[in-house]
PLY file of the C-alpha trace (Angstrom):
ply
format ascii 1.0
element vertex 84
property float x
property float y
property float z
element edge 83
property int vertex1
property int vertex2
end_header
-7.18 -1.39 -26.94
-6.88 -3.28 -23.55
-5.22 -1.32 -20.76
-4.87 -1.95 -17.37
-4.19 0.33 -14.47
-2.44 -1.11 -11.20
-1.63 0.64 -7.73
0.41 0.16 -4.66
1.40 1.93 -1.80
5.48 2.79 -0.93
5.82 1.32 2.25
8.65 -1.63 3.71
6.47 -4.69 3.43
5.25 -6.39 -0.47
1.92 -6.10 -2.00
-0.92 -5.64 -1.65
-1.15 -4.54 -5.50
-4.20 -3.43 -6.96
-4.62 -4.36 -10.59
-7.89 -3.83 -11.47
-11.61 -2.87 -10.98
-14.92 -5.28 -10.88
-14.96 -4.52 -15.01
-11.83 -6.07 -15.02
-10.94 -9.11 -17.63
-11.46 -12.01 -15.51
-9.31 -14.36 -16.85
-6.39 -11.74 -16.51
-7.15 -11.38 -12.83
-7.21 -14.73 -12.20
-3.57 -15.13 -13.99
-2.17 -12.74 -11.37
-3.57 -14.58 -8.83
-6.26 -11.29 -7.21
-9.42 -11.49 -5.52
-11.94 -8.82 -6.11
-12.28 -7.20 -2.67
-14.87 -3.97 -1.11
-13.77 -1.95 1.10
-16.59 -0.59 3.20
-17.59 3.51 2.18
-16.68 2.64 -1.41
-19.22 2.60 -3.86
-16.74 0.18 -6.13
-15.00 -3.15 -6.03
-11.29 -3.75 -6.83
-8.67 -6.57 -7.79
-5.81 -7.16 -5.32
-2.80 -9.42 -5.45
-0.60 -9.93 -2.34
1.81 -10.00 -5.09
4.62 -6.85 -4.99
4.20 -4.25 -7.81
7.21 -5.77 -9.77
6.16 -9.22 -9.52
2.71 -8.46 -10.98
4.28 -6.22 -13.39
6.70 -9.18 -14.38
3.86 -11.38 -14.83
1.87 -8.80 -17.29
4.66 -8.35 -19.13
4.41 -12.06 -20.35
1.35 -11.62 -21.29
2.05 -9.11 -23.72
1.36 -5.44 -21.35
3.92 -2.99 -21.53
3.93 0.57 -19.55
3.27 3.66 -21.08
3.61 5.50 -18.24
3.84 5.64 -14.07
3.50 8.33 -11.54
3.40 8.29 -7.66
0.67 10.44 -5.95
1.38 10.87 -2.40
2.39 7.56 -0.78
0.50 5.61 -3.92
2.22 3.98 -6.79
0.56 4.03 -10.18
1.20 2.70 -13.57
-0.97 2.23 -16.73
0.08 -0.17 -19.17
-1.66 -1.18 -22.83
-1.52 -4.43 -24.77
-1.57 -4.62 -28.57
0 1
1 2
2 3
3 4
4 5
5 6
6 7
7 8
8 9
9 10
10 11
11 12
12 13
13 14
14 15
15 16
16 17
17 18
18 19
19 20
20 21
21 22
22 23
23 24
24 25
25 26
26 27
27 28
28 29
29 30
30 31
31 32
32 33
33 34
34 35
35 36
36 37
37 38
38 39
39 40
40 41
41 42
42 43
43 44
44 45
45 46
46 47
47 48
48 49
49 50
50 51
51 52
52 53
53 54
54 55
55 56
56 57
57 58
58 59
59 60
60 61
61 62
62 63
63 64
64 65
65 66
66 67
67 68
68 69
69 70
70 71
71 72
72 73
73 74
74 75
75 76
76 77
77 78
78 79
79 80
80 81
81 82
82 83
């Protein structure tokens, strides 16, 4: 069961979006157009788009992904979605 969990922060400007850590399907990442980027202090790598959250989540729902559910946590964005 393939999900995927993406972030992004609520501010004025688009994107970044993150869509996905360095376990990440490749060829997915690469569809949405993210780089795997490491931020110094963390112990993990991550996928980011410049794309805006509802661009990315446009593109994933061509692909088959659909959201099963979103929340926001402070100033952070976050929805996991699941493809059959």
């Amino acid at each position: 069961m393939p999900h995927l969990l993406m972030s992004t922060r609520i501010r004025l400007e688009p994107g970044p979006t993150i869509v996905g850590d360095e376990r990440a399907d490749p060829e997915i990442m690469n569809y949405l157009g993210a780089t795997l980027c490491h931020e110094k202090c963390n112990d993990y790598s991550e996928y980011r788009t410049e794309d805006c959250a509802r661009i990315v989540l446009d593109k994933l729902e061509k692909i088959g992904f659909r959201v099963i559910s979103m929340t926001g946590i402070g100033q952070t964005c976050i929805w996991l979605l699941h493809k059959d």
